[in-house]
C-alpha positions, 0 to 999 in steps of 0.5 A: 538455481540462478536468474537467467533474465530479467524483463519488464513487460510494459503495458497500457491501462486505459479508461481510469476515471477522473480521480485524485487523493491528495496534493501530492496525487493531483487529479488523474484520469485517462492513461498511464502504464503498468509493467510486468517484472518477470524474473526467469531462473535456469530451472523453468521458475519465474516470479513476477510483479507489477511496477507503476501506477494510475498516476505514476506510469511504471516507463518513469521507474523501468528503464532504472531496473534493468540499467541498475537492478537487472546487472544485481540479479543475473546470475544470483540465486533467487531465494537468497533474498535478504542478501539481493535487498541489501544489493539493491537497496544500495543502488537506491539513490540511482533507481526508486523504491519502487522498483526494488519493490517490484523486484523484492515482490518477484522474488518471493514469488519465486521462493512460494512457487519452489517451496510449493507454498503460498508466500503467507504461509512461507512467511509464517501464517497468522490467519486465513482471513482479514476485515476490509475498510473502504478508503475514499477518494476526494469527493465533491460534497458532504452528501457523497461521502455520507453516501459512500460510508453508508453503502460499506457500512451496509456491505459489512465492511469494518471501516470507512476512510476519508481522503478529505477535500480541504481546506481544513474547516471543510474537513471537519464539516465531512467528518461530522457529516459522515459520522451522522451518516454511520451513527455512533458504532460504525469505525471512521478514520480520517487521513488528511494526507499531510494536509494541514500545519501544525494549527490546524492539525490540532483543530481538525485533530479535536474535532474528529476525536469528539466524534469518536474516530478511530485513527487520525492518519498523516496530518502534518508534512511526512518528515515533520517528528517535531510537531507530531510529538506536540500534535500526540501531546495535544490529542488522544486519537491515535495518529498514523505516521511513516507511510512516506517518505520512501525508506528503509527500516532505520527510518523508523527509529525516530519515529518510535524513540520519540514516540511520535506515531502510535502506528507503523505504516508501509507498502510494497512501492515506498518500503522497498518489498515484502522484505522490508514490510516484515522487517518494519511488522517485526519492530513495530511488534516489539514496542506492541505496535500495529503496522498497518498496511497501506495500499499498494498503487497496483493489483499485484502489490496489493496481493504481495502486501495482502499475503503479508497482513495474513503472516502479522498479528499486529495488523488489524484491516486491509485497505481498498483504496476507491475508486476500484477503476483507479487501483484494479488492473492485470488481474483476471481475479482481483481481491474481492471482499466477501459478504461479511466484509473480509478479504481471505487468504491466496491459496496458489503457490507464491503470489498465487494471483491470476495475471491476465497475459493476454489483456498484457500482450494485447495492451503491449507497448514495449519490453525492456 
């Protein structure tokens, strides 16, 4: 079996709400682009995946994948992945993440869709099912946040996450809010999206311990090791670090030597793939740490990366990220919770999603 051709398919998604998460976000609404990667072989076999985002459109990343990945896959037989990783992946300073992502992700869909399996059971099963948690966009009041959590709550999903509005006194007065709002039981997480200095990490890091949150996520700069090592001297709250910067495994290293995270983070777009996602999974298990798995920016990673958390024992929740008009989009069937709360396994051969080709077609806008 060899690749035969490699395309991105690009195509409108219209009417996203006015939303935004953090800084780095910004607030967006409106328009953006999707890609469909669609990675053909000799024997009739294609993988697919989605590149872009609401915020990022994917014409900023697609012209990079087939000038530089597209020459690496033709001709290459498709299942052997960790080689074409390791090929990509040295294009990385050319191309993004992101796109090795995207075509990490095909791949795999390919290998499910030969073996006649779905990618988590390719892998290696763990379970058939995960508890969800609802993640927060910025609101505008105390009031809506304590709304927000208390409808997941009564939804039966397991966690409610605040993406906080800033600044930091601000912050603390929404997460006691919210904790009134659940009461004492219900599981909280806060991610400041590396919001705060040093200072004011340790403040907001006090309060939300005393209100008994459950994990304290990115609440310094990203590649700040020095502070998070006295920020984890200051507090007892687990903290979350290492979803960014985009990087490969070796990233990680001063980050688990230094003991300066209590979690592993990752996601298809800023990991590079499933590929990489397993290979982070694997080393956090060794040092009996979770690897949480952050959204993926799109339907089609969030599938990729919800066959992953049914492959890991050491990963405990699947992210939602609200709202769903900013994160839904290309899927006739998207990830639904159920009425306990849990999102289950796909059962169709390799990604096993249901991509709507037509609403793709209709919305085309080009095809590299």
């Amino acid at each position: 079996m060899k690749i035969d051709n490699v395309s991105l398919t690009l195509f409108a998604w219209n009417d996203i709400p006015p939303t935004s998460y953090a800084a780095h976000t910004g607030k967006f609404a409106g328009s953006s682009k999707l890609g469909l990667l669609s990675i053909q072989t000799d024997e009739g076999v294609t993988g697919h995946a989605f590149l872009g985002s609401a915020y990022y459109p994917a014409d900023l990343d697609g012209p990079t994948l087939i000038k530089y990945l597209k020459p690496i896959l033709m001709g290459q037989n498709p299942l052997e992945r960790e080689r074409l990783f390791q090929a990509m992946w040295r294009r990385s300073r050319t191309t993004t993440v992101r796109t090795i992502g995207a075509c990490d992700v095909a791949l795999w869909d390919i290998a499910g869709k030969v073996a006649g399996l779905p990618i988590h059971q390719l892998i290696g099963g763990y379970r058939s099912k995960i508890k969800a948690y609802a993640s927060s966009m910025i609101l505008d009041s105390v009031q809506e946040y304590a709304d927000e959590a208390r409808l997941y709550q009564s939804l039966n999903w397991a966690a409610y996450k605040i993406h906080p509005p800033h600044p930091w006194k601000e912050d603390i007065r929404v997460c006691e809010g919210v904790r009134k709002a659940v009461g004492d039981d219900y599981l909280l997480m806060l991610d400041a999206a590396w919001a705060y200095q040093y200072p004011e990490a340790v403040r907001v890091g006090r309060a939300i311990q005393d209100l008994d949150y459950y994990w304290y996520e990115d609440p310094l700069q990203d590649s700040d090791l020095y502070n998070y090592m006295k920020l984890k001297q200051q507090l007892h709250i687990p903290i979350m670090a290492t979803e960014a910067p985009a990087a490969v495994l070796d990233a990680y290293v001063p980050w688990v030597q230094q003991s300066a995270t209590d979690f592993l983070r990752g996601d298809v777009p800023l990991k590079g793939g499933i590929t990489n996602m397993l290979k982070t999974a694997h080393l956090a298990e060794a040092f009996r740490m979770n690897y949480e798995i952050h959204h993926g920016g799109n339907s089609l990673n969030n599938v990729a990366q919800l066959h992953v958390a049914m492959a890991l024992k050491n990963t405990e929740f699947f992210e939602v990220l609200l709202p769903g008009g900013a994160q839904k989009y290309g899927l006739i069937d998207d990830i639904e919770p159920d009425a306990d709360g849990y999102v289950h396994a796909p059962t169709g051969p390799g990604l096993g999603a249901n991509i709507d080709f037509d609403l793709i077609e209709r919305l085309r806008v080009a095809t590299l």
